[in-house]
GUGUDREN-712998 format. One line per field, with one value per residue: residue in three letters; residue number from 1; x, y, z of N, C-alpha, C in turn. Coordinates in steps of 0.05 Angstrom, whole numbers, plus 5000, padded with zeros to 4 digits. Layout:
# residues N
code c(ALA, ...)
pos c(NUM, ...)
nxx c(X, ...)
nyy c(Y, ...)
nzz c(Z, ...)
caxx c(X, ...)
cayy c(Y, ...)
cazz c(Z, ...)
cxx c(X, ...)
cyy c(Y, ...)
czz c(Z, ...)
# end
This chain:
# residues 243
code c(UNK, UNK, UNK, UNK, UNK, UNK, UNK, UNK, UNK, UNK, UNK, UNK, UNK, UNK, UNK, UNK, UNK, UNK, UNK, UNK, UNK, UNK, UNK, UNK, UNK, UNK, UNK, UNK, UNK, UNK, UNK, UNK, UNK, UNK, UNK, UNK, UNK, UNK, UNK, UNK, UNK, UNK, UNK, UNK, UNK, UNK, UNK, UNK, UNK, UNK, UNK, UNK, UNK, UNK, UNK, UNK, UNK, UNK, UNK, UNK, UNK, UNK, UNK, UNK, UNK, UNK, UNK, UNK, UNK, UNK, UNK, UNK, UNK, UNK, UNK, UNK, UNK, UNK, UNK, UNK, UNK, UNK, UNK, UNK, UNK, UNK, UNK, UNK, UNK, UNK, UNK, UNK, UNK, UNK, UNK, UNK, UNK, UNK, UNK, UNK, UNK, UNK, UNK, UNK, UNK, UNK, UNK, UNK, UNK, UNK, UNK, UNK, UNK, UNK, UNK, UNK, UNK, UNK, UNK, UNK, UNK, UNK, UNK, UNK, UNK, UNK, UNK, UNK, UNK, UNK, UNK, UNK, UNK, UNK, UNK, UNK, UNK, UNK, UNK, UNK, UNK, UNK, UNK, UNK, UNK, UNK, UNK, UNK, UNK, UNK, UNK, UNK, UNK, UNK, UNK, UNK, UNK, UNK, UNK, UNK, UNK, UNK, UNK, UNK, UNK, UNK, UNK, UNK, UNK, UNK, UNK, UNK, UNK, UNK, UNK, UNK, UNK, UNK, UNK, UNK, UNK, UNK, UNK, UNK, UNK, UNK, UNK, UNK, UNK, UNK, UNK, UNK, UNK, UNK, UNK, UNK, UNK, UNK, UNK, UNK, UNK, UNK, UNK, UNK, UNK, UNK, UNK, UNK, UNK, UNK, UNK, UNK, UNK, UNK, UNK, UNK, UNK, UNK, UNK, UNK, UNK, UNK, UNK, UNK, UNK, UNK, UNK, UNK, UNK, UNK, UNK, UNK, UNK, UNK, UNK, UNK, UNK, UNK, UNK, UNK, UNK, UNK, UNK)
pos c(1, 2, 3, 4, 5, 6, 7, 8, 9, 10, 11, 12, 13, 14, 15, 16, 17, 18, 19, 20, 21, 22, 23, 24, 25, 26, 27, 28, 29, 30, 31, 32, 33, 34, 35, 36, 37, 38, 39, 40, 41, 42, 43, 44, 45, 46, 47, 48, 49, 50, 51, 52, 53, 54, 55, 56, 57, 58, 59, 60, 61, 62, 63, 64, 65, 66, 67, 68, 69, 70, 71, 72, 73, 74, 75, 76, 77, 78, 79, 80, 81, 82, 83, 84, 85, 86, 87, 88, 89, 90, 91, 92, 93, 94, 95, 96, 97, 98, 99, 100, 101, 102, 103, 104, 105, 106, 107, 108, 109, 110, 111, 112, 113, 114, 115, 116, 117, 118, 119, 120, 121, 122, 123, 124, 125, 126, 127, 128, 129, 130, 131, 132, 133, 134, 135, 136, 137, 138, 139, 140, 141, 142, 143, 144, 145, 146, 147, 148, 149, 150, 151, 152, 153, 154, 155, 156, 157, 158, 159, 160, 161, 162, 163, 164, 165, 166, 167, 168, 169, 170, 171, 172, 173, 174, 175, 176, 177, 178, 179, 180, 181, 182, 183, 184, 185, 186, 187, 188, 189, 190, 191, 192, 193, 194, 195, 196, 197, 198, 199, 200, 201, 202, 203, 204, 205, 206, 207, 208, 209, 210, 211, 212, 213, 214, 215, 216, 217, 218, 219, 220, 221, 222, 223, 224, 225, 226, 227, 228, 229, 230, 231, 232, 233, 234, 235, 236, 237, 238, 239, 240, 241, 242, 243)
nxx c(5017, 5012, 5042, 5020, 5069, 5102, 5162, 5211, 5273, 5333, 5389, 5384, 5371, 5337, 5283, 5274, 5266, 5213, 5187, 5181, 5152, 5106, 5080, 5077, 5119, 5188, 5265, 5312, 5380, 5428, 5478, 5524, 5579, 5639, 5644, 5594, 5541, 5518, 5453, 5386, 5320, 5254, 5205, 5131, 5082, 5026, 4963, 4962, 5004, 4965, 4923, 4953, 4976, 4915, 4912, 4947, 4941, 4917, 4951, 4995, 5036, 5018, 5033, 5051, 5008, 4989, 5022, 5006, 4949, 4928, 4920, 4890, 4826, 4824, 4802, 4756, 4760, 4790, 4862, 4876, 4934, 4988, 5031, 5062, 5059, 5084, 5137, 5144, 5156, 5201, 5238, 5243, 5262, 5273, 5327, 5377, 5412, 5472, 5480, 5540, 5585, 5629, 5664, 5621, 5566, 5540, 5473, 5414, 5376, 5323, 5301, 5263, 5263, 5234, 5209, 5159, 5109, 5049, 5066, 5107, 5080, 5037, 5069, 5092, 5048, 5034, 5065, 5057, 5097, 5119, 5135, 5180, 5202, 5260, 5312, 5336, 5390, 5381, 5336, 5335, 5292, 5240, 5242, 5222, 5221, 5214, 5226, 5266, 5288, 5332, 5304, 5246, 5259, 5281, 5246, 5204, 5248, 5251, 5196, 5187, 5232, 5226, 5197, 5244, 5294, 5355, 5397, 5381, 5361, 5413, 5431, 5395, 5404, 5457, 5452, 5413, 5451, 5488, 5459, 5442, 5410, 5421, 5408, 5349, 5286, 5231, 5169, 5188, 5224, 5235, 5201, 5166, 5110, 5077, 5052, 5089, 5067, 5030, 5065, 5073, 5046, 5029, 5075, 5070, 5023, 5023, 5069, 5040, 5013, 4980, 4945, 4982, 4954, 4910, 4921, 4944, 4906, 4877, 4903, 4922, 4956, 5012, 5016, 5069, 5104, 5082, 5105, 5150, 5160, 5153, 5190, 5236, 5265, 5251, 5233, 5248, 5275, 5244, 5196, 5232, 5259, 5295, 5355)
nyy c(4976, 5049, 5107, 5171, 5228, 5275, 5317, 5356, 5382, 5424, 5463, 5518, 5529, 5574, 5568, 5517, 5513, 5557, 5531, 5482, 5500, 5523, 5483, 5445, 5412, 5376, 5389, 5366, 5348, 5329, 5305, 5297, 5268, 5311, 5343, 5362, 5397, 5411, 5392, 5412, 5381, 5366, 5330, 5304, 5260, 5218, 5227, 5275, 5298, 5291, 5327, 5377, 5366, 5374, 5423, 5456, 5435, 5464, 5509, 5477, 5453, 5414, 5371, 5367, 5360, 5309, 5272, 5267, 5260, 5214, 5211, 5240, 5273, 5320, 5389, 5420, 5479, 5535, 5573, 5642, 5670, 5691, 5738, 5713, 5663, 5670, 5691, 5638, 5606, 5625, 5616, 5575, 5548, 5603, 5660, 5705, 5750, 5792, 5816, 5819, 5873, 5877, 5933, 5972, 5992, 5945, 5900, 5888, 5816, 5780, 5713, 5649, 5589, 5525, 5460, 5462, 5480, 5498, 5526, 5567, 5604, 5617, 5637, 5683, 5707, 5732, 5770, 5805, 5792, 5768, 5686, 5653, 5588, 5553, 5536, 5459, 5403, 5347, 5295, 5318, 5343, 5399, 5461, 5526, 5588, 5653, 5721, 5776, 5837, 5893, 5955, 5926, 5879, 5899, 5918, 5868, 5833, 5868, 5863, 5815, 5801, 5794, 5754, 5718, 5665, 5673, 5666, 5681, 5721, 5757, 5749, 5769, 5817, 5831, 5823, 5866, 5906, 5973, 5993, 6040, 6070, 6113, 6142, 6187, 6146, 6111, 6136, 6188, 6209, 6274, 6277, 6236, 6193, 6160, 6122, 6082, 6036, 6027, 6022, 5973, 5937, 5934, 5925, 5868, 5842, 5852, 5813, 5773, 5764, 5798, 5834, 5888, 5942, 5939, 5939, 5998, 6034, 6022, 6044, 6094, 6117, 6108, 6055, 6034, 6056, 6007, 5972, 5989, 5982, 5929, 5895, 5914, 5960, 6013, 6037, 5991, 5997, 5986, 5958, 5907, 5879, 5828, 5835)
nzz c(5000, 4987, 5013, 5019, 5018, 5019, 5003, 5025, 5001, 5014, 5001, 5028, 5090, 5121, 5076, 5086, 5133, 5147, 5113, 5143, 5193, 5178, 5167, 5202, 5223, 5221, 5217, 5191, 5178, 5111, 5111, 5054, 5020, 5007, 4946, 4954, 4978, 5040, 5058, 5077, 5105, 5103, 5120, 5104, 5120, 5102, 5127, 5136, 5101, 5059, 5067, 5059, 5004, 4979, 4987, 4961, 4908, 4870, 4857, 4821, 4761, 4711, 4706, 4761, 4791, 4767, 4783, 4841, 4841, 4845, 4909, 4927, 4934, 4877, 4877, 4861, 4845, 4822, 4841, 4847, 4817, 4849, 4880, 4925, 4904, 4859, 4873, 4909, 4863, 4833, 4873, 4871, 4818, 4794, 4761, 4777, 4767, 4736, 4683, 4644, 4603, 4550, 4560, 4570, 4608, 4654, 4660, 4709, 4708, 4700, 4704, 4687, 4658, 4650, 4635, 4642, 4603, 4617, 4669, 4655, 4622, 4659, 4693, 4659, 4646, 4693, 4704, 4656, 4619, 4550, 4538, 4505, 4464, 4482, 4445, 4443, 4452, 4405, 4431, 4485, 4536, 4518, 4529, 4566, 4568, 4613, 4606, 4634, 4634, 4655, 4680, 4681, 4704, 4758, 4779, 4784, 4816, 4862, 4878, 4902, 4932, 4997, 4993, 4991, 5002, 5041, 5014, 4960, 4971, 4967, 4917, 4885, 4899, 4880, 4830, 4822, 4831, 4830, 4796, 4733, 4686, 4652, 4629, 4622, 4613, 4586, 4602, 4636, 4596, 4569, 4517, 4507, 4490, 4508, 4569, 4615, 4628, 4594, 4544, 4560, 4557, 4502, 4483, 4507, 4486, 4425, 4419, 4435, 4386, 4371, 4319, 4293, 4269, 4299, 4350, 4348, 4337, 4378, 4412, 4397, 4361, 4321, 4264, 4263, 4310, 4344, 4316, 4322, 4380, 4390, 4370, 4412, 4393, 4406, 4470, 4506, 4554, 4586, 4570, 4575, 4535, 4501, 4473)
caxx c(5000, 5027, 5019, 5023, 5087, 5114, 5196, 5223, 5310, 5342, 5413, 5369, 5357, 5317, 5262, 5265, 5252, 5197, 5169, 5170, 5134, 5075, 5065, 5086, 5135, 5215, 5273, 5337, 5403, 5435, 5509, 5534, 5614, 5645, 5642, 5566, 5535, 5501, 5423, 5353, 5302, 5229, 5176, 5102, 5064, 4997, 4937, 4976, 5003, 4946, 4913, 4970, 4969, 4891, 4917, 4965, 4944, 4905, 4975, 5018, 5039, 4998, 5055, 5049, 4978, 4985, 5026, 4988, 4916, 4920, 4924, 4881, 4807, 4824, 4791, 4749, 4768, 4827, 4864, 4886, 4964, 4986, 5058, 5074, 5059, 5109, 5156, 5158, 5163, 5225, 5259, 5265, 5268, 5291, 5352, 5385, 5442, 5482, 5492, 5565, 5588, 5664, 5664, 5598, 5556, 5516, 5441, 5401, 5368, 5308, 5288, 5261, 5256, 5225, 5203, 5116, 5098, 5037, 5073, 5124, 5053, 5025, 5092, 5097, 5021, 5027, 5081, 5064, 5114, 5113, 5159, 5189, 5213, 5286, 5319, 5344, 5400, 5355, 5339, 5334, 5269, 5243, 5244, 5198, 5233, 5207, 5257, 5259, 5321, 5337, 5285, 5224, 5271, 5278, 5215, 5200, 5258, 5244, 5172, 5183, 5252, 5216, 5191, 5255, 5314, 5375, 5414, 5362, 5370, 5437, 5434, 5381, 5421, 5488, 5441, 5409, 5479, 5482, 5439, 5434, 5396, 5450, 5391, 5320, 5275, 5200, 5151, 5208, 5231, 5213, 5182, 5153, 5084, 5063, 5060, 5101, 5043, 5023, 5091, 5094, 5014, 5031, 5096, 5060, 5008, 5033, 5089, 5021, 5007, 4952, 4952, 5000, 4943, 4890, 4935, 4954, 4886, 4861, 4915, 4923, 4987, 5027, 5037, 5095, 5116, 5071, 5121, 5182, 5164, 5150, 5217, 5251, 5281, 5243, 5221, 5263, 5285, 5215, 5189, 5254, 5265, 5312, 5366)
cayy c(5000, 5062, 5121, 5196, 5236, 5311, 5319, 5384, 5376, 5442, 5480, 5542, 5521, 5587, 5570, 5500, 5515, 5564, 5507, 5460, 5512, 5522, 5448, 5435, 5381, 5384, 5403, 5362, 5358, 5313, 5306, 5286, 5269, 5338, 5371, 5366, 5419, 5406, 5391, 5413, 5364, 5369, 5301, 5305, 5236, 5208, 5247, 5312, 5295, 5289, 5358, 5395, 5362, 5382, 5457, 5470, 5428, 5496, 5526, 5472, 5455, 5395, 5349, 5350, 5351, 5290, 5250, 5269, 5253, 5182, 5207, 5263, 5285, 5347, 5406, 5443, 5510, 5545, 5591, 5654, 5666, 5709, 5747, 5693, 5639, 5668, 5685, 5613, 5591, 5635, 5618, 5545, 5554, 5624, 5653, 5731, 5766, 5821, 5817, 5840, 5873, 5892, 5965, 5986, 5979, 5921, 5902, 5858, 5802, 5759, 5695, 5626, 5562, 5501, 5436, 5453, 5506, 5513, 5539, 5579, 5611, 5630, 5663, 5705, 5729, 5743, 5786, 5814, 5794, 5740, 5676, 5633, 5560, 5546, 5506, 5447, 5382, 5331, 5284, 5334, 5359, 5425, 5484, 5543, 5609, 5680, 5734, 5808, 5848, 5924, 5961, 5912, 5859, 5907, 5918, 5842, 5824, 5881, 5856, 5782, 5796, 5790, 5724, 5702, 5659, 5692, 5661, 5678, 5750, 5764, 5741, 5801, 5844, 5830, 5823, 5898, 5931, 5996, 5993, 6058, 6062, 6126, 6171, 6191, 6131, 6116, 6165, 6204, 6225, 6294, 6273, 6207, 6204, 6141, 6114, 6047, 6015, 6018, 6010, 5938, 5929, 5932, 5901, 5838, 5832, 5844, 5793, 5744, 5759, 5813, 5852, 5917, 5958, 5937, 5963, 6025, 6042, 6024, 6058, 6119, 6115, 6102, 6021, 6033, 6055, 5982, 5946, 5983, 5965, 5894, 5888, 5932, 5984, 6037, 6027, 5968, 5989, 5994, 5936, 5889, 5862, 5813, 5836)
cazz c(5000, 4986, 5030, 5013, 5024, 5009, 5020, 5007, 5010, 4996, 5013, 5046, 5114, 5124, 5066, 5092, 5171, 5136, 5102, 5164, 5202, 5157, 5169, 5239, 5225, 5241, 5198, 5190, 5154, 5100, 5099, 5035, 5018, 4982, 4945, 4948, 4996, 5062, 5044, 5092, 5090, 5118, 5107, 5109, 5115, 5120, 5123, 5136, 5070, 5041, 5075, 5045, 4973, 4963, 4991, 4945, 4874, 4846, 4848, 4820, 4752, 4708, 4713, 4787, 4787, 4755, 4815, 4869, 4832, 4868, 4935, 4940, 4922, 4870, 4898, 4834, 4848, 4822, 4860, 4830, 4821, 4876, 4885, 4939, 4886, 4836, 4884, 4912, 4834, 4830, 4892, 4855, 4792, 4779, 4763, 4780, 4751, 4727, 4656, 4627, 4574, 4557, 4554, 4583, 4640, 4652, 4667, 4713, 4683, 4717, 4683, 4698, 4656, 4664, 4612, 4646, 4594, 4630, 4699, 4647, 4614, 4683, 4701, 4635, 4648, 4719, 4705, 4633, 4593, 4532, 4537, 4482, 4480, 4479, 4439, 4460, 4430, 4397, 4459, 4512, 4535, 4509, 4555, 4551, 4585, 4608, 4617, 4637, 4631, 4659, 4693, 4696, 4724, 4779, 4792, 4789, 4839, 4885, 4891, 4912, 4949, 5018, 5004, 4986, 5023, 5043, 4989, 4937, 4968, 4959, 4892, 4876, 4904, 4862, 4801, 4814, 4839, 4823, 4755, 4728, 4660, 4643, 4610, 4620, 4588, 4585, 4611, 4653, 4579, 4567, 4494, 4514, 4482, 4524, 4598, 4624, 4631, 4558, 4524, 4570, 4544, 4467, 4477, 4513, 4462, 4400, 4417, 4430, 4363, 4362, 4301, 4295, 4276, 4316, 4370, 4342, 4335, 4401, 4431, 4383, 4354, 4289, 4276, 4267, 4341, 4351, 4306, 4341, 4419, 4395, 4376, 4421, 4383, 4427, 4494, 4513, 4571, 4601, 4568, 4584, 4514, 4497, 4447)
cxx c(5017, 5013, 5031, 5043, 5091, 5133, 5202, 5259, 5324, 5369, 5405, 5359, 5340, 5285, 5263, 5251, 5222, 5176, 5159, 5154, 5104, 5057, 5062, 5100, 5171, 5236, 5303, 5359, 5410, 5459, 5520, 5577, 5621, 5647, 5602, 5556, 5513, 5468, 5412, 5341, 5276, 5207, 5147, 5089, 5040, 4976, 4940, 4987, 4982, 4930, 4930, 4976, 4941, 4899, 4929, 4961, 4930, 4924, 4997, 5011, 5022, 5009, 5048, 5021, 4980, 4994, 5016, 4958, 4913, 4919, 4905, 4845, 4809, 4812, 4783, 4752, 4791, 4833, 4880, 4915, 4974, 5028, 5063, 5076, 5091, 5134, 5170, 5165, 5192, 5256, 5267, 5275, 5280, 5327, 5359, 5408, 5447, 5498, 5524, 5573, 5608, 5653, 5643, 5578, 5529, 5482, 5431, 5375, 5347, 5297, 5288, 5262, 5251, 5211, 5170, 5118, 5078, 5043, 5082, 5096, 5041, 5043, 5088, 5068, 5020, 5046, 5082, 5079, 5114, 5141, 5162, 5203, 5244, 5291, 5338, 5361, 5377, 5355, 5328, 5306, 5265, 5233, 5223, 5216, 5216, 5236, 5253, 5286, 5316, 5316, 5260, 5229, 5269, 5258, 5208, 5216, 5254, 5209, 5172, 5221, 5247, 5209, 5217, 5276, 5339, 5394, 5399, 5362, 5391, 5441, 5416, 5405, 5446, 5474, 5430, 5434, 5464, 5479, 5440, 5434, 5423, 5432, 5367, 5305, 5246, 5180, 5163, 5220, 5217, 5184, 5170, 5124, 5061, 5073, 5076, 5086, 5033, 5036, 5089, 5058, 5015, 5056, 5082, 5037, 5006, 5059, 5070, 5008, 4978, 4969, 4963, 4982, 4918, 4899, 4942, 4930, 4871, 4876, 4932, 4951, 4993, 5035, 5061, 5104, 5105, 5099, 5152, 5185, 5154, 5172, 5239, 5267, 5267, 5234, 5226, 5270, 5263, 5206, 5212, 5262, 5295, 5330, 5387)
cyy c(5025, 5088, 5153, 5205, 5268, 5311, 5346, 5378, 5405, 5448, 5502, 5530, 5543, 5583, 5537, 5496, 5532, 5545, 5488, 5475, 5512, 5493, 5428, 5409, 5396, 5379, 5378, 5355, 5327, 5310, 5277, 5286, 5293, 5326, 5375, 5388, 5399, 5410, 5391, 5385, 5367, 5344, 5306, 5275, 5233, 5223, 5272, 5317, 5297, 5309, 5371, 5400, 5377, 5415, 5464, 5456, 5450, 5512, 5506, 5467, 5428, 5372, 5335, 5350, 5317, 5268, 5258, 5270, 5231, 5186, 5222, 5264, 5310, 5362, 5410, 5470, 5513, 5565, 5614, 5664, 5685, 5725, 5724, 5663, 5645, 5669, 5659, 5599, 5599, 5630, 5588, 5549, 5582, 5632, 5689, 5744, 5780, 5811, 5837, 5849, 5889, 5921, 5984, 5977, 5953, 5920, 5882, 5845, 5784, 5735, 5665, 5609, 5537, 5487, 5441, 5486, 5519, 5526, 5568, 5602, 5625, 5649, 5690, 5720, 5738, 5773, 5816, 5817, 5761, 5716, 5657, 5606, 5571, 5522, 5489, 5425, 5364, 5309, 5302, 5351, 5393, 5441, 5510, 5560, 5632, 5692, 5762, 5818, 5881, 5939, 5945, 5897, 5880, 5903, 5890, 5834, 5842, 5872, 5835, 5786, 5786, 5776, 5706, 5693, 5675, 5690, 5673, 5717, 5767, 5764, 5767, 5814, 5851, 5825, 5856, 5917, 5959, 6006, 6019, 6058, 6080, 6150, 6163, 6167, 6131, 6141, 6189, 6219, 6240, 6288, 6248, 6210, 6168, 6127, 6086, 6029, 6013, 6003, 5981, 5918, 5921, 5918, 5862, 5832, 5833, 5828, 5769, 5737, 5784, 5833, 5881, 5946, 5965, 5957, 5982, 6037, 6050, 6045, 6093, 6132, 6108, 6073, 6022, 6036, 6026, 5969, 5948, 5978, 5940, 5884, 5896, 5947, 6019, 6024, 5995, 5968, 5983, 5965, 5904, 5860, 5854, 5819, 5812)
czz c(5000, 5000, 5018, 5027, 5006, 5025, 5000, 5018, 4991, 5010, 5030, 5066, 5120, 5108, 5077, 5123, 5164, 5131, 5124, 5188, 5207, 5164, 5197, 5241, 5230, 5218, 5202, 5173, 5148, 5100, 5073, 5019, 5001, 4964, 4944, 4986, 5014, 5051, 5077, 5092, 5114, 5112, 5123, 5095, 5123, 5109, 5122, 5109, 5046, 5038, 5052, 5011, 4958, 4975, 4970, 4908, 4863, 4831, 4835, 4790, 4744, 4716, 4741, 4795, 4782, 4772, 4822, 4868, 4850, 4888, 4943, 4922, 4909, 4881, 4851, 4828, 4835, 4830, 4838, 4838, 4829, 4881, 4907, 4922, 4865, 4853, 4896, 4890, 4827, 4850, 4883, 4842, 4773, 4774, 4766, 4769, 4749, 4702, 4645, 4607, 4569, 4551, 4558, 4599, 4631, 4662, 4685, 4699, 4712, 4699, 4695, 4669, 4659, 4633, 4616, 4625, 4604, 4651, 4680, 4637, 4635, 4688, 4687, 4639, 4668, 4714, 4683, 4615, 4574, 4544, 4511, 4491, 4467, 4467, 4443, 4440, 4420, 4428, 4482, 4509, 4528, 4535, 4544, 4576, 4580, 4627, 4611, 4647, 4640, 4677, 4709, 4700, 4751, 4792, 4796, 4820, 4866, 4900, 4915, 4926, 4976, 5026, 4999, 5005, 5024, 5011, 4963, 4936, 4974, 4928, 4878, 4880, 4894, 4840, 4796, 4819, 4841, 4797, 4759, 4692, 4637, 4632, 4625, 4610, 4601, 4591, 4623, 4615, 4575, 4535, 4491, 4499, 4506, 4548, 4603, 4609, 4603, 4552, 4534, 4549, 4514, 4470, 4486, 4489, 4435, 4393, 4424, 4406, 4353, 4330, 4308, 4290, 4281, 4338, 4372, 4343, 4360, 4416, 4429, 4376, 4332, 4294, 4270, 4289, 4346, 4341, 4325, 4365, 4414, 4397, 4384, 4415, 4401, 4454, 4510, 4542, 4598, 4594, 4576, 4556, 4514, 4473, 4443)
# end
């Protein structure tokens, strides 16, 4: 007979004592021979297992939906995707940085991938920005990435820094340094003709495919500015395109 289980094993003993909290169970360590790093580990069995699985499948990906069907009565509800959702999606799976570049200053960069397009899909809408797959050798599963570079990385990692582990926030914080853009850009330029919040609006949806001058229309503009914040030749640093 097999009985329900949830093991979380990480190097962050702060998001793992966190974790064993939440659940009221008890936290202990792995030692593994070097060079491999000291591992957390937290176990949930039983029925408490089983509580916790129907809490959290609204938020998880289909994949794992898909183990933990046998154990649990789905719930029909879905829960809607919450800054503490993405932030715990990021504190696995993301990644932080400070992009280099010989001879002039660099950028931070926020970006996750993962093989569940649907999780990768949730991300990119929670956040407003499109993602693309990656390609991958023949063999190797395909990957689907979203990624935000320069300004609306900031803003991203400044949101969800608070839910994150120490390690996870240090790593912000040597990915935003001391960013400075170097000029004026988006709405802060004196001849700007449109707000943030637009430019990221027409960049997300005419990179989902809406027509160039549907959007110009709705939003009273030349398609041409449409065609150039799709592919960041204007308003890049606002929208966080990928050159």
């Amino acid at each position: 007979m097999r009985v329900a289980a949830i093991q979380l094993s990480m190097t962050d003993e702060d998001t793992v004592r966190r974790a064993a909290n939440l659940t009221s169970t008890q936290t202990y360590q792995i030692r593994y021979p070097p060079p491999r790093q000291l591992q957390w580990k937290t176990s949930i069995y039983g029925a408490k297992a089983v509580q916790v699985m129907e809490q959290i499948y609204p938020l998880l990906s289909l994949r794992r939906r898909q183990k933990i069907a046998a154990f649990i009565h789905p719930p029909s509800h879905e829960l809607p995707d919450t800054l503490a959702w993405f932030a715990g999606l990021m504190e696995a799976e993301g990644s932080f940085f400070h992009a280099r570049r010989i001879g002039r200053s660099g950028y931070p960069i926020c970006s996750i991938s993962m093989v569940d397009e649907d999780v990768i899909a949730r991300a990119a809408d929670f956040i407003g920005m499109p993602y693309r797959i990656e390609k991958k050798p023949l063999g190797r599963q395909t990957q689907y990435m979203c990624r935000v570079e320069r300004i609306p990385a900031i803003a991203v990692m400044q949101q969800i820094t608070a839910f994150m582990s120490q390690r996870r926030q240090a790593q912000i914080m040597n990915a935003i340094g001391n960013y400075e853009p170097g000029h004026l850009v988006g709405e802060e330029h004196g001849r700007a003709t449109l707000l943030n919040g637009v430019a990221r609006e027409i960049y997300r949806r005419s990179n989902a495919g809406e027509s160039t001058s549907v959007l110009a229309a709705e939003f009273g503009i030349r398609p041409a500015l449409v065609s150039s914040i799709k592919v960041g030749r204007t308003w890049g640093e606002i929208t966080g395109h990928q050159k």
